[in-house]
N, C-alpha and C positions, 0 to 999 in steps of 0.2 A: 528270625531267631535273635534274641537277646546276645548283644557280644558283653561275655563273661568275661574275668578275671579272678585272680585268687586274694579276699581279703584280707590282711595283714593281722586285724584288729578285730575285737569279739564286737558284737552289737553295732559296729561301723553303720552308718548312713547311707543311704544309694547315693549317688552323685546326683540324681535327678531331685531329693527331697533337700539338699543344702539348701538350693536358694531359699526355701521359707525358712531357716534360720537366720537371723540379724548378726551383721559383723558386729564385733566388741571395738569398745573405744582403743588406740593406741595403748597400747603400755598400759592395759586392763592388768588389774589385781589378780584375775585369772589368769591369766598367760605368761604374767610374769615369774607367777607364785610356782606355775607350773615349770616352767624354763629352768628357776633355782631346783625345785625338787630333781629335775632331771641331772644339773649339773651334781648335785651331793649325790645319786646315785649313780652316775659313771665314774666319780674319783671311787666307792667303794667297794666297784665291779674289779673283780681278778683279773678282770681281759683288758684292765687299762694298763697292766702290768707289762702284759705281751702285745701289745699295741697303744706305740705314747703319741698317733695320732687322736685317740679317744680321751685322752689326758688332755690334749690342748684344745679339745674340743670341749669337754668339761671346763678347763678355766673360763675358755668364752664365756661358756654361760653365766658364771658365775654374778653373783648381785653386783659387784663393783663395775662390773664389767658392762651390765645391762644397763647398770642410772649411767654408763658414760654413751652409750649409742641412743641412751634416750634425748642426753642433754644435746649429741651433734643433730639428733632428728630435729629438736627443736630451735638450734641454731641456724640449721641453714632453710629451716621453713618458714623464719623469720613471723611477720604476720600473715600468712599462707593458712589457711582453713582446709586442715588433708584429712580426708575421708578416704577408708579403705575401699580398694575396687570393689570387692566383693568375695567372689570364688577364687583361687589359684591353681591353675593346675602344673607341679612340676613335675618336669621329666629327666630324673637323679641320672646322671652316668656311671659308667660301668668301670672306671678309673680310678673314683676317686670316692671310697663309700661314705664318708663324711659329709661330704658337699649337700645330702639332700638334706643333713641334719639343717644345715645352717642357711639354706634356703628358707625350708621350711618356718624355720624358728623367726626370722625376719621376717617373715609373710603374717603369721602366727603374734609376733609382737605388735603390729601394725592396724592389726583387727580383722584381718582376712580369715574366710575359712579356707580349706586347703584340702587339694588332692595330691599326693605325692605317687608317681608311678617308679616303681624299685626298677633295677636291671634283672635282668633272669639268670644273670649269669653267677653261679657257687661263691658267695664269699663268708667265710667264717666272720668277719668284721661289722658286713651289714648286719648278718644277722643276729650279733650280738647285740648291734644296736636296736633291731626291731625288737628284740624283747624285752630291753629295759624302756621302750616307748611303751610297747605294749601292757606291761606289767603296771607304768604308771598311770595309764590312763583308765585300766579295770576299776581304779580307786577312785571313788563316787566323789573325792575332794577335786577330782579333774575331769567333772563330768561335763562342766563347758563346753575343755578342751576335746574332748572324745568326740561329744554330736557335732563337732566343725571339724572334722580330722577324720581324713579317707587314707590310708593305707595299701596300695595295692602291690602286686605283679603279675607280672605276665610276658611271656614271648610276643616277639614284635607282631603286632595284629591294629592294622589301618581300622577293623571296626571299632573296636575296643578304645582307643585313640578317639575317635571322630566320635567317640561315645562319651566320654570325659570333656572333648575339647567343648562339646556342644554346651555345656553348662557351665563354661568358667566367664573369668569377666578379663583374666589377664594368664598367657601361658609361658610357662619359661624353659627353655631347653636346654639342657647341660649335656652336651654329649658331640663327639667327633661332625667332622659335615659332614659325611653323607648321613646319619642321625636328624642333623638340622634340616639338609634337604628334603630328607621324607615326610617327615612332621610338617614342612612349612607348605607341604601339597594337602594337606587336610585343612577343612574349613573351620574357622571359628564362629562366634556369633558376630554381625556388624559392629558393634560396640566393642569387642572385647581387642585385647593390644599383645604383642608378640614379644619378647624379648629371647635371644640367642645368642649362646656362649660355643661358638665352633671349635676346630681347633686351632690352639696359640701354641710359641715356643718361645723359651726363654734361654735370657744369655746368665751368664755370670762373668763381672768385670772385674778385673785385678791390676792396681796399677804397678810392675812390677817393681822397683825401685823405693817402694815403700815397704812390699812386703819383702823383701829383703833389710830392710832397716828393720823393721819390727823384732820384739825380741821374742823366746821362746814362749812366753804366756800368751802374746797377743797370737802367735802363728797356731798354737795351739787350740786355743778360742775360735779362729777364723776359721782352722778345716776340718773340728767338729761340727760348728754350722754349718759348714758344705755341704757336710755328708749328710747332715738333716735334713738338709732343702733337696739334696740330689736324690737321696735313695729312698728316702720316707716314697708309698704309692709307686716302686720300680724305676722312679723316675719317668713318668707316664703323666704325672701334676703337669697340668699347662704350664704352671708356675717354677717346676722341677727345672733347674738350669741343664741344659745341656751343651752349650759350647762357654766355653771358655773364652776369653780375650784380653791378653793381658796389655796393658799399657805402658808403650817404653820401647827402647831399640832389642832388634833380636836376640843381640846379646845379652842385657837385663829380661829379655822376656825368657829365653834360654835357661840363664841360671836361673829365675824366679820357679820355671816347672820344675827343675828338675830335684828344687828344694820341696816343693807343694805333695809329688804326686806321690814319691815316698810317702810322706807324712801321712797322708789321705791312705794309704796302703797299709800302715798298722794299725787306722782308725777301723779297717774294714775288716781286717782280720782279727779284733776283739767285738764287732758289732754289728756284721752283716752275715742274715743267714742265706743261704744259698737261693741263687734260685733256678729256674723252672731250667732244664737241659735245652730246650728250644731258645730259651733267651741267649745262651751263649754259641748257637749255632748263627741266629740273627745278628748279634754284633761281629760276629766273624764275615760271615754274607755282606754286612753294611761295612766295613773297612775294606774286603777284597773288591766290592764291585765301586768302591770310591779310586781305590788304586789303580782300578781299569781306566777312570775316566776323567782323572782330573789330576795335577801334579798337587800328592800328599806323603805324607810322611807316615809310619806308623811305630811309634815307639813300645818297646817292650814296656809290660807291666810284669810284677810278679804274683799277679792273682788275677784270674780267672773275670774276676766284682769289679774290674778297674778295664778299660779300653780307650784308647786312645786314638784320632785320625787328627797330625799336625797340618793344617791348610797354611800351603805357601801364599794363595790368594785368600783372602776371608773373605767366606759365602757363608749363608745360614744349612743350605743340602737337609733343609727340612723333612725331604720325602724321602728319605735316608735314614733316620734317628728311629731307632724301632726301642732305647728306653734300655735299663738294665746295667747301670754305668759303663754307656757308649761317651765319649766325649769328644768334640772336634773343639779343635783351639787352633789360636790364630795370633802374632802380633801385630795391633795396633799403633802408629808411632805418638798417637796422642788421640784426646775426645774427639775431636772433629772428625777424625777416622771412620769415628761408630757411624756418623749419620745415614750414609748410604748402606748399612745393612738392617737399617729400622726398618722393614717392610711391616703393611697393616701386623700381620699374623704374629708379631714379636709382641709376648704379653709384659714379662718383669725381667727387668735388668737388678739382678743381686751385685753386690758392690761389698770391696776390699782395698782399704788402704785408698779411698778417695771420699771426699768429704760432702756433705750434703748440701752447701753452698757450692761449689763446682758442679755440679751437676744440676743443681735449680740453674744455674748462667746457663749451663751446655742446655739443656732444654728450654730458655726464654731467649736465647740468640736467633734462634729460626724456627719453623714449622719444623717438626717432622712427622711420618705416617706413623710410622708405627710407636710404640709402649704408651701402656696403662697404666706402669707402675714403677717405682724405682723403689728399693728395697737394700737396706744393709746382711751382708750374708747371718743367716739362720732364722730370716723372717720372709722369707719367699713363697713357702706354703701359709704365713697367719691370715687366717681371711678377715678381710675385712667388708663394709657393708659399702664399697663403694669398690667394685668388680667388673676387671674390661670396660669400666669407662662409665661404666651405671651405677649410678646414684639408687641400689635396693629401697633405700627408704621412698624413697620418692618412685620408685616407679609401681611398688606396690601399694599406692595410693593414690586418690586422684586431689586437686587443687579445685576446691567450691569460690567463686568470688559473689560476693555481696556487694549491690553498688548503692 
């Protein structure tokens, strides 16, 4: 029996007929053309209104934004002759409904055709976005992009999967490990290359002693960013900070919270809508069985949206963070502190009140395992086309040499 799935998109391609379509050059007039149409139609969608992750994903797109990811493709491909793989097939998580936009759309610039497999799980967000995809590609000006553009979903199903994989030339996984693990037990073809996005955690760095100098507009500025990088996606974004670390003796790191967390508490109470009744049973669960097991602090919040566990030891207690503004913080007495809690799985360190030359020395002084990224707070979710440590443009294309 044929392993089914549900198509996204009207007249879509079987996966099996892509390969007789030819990739487009890089940065083709179609893909491009198409990219811009899509960015002017999600700034003039109503649901970017009530979702300003589809706003920042419209800028992405936008033309200025494209000639700049073109010119770094061509800068660091130097004289490098890159041909697209061929097929893509991604597999969008269930966290972050944007992510497969800009997968995709990287795959898609590059000259690849592309399977995208959706999550099955309810979001009003994806599916706003499958319809402004789908709406634009019905239009015979992006008829290209439509016969290289598979759409699918479906509940997790190994045939269906091994059905897809079988035809692509490069697969990419976005989604939690045990996600990565199950996908990575299904065969691909010899030729074709794997890449995996498991799960990461992220910090956010505060040197205190600075953010107590700063004045009310900078402090203002900093913990509306926060709360963009923390709560935008439940704080569930690999990228989404979840502990805290401020820089400085207890006592500057002391007062530094106890200036922050207010502050961040009437950003929540003019801008965070509720969420789910089991999220605030989960952070309760995750602070009481922390208190079980390890010397922590728990300070009051006065909202429900805000939770805190002070760690007298700084640890990451990753398998503890269930998302939903949980927070664990910790004082650092200076950089060199961070080093031993960089495990691989730390993705972005967001940063306040510490300068981007300190931080290039604290990362060129020694190896460390862990971070991909270093970020100033309120750009911690911007994606960028160089992701957990992969060069997108280059991976979704191959390097031809001529001797």
């Amino acid at each position: 029996m044929t392993a089914r799935y549900e198509s996204l998109l009207s007249a879509a391609p079987l996966p099996e007929d892509l390969a007789a379509i030819p990739p487009m050059p890089a940065f083709a007039e179609a893909a491009t053309g198409f990219v811009e149409a899509f960015s002017t139609h999600l700034f003039r969608m109503p649901a970017a209104r009530r979702y300003p992750e589809l706003t920042a994903l419209a800028f992405w797109m936008r033309k200025s934004n494209l000639a700049r990811v073109r010119t770094e493709m061509r800068a660091r491909a130097a004289d490098s002759l890159l041909v697209p793989r061929g097929t893509v097939l991604h597999i969008a998580p269930s966290n972050v409904d944007t992510m497969f936009v800009y997968s995709w759309l990287i795959s898609l610039l590059t000259g690849n055709r592309n399977i995208v497999r959706l999550s099955s799980r309810p979001s009003a967000q994806a599916d706003e976005l499958v319809g402004a995809v789908a709406t634009l590609l019905a239009d015979p000006a992006h008829a290209d992009i439509a016969r290289r553009t598979l759409l699918v979903r479906y509940a997790p199903d190994d045939l269906v999967t091994e059905r897809l994989s079988a035809v692509c030339d490069v697969r990419v996984v976005w989604g939690g490990d045990s996600v990565v693990r199950q996908i990575r037990r299904l065969a691909l073809p010899p030729t074709a290359i794997e890449v995996a996005f498991p799960n990461k955690y992220s910090l956010a760095l505060v040197h205190a002693r600075r953010w107590q100098e700063a004045d009310e507009e900078r402090k203002a500025a900093w913990v509306e960013a926060f709360y963009n990088d923390a709560y935008w996606f439940d704080q569930m974004a690999c990228s989404s900070p979840r502990q805290v670390l401020w820089i400085g003796t207890p006592d500057q790191a002391g007062d530094a919270a106890a200036d922050f967390w207010p502050r961040l508490e009437r950003v929540l109470a003019s801008h965070q809508a509720r969420f789910a009744d089991v999220d605030y049973v989960n952070k309760r669960v995750a602070q009481d069985g922390m208190a079980i097991e390890t010397a922590v602090r728990i300070p009051a919040s006065r909202s429900n949206d805000l939770a805190r566990v002070w760690l007298d030891v700084p640890a990451l207690h990753d398998e503890r963070h269930c998302g939903a503004g949980l927070f664990f913080e910790s004082a650092l007495p200076d950089l060199e502190a961070l080093r031993p809690l960089l495990a691989r799985r730390v993705q972005t360190i967001s940063y306040a009140g510490l300068t981007k030359d300190e931080l290039s020395a604290f990362v060129a002084a020694g190896p460390i395992t862990g971070i991909d990224r270093i970020v100033p707070f309120g750009r911690a979710l911007e994606f960028s086309t160089v992701w957990d440590g992969f060069d997108l443009l280059r991976v979704f294309t191959r390097e031809v040499t001529v001797a």
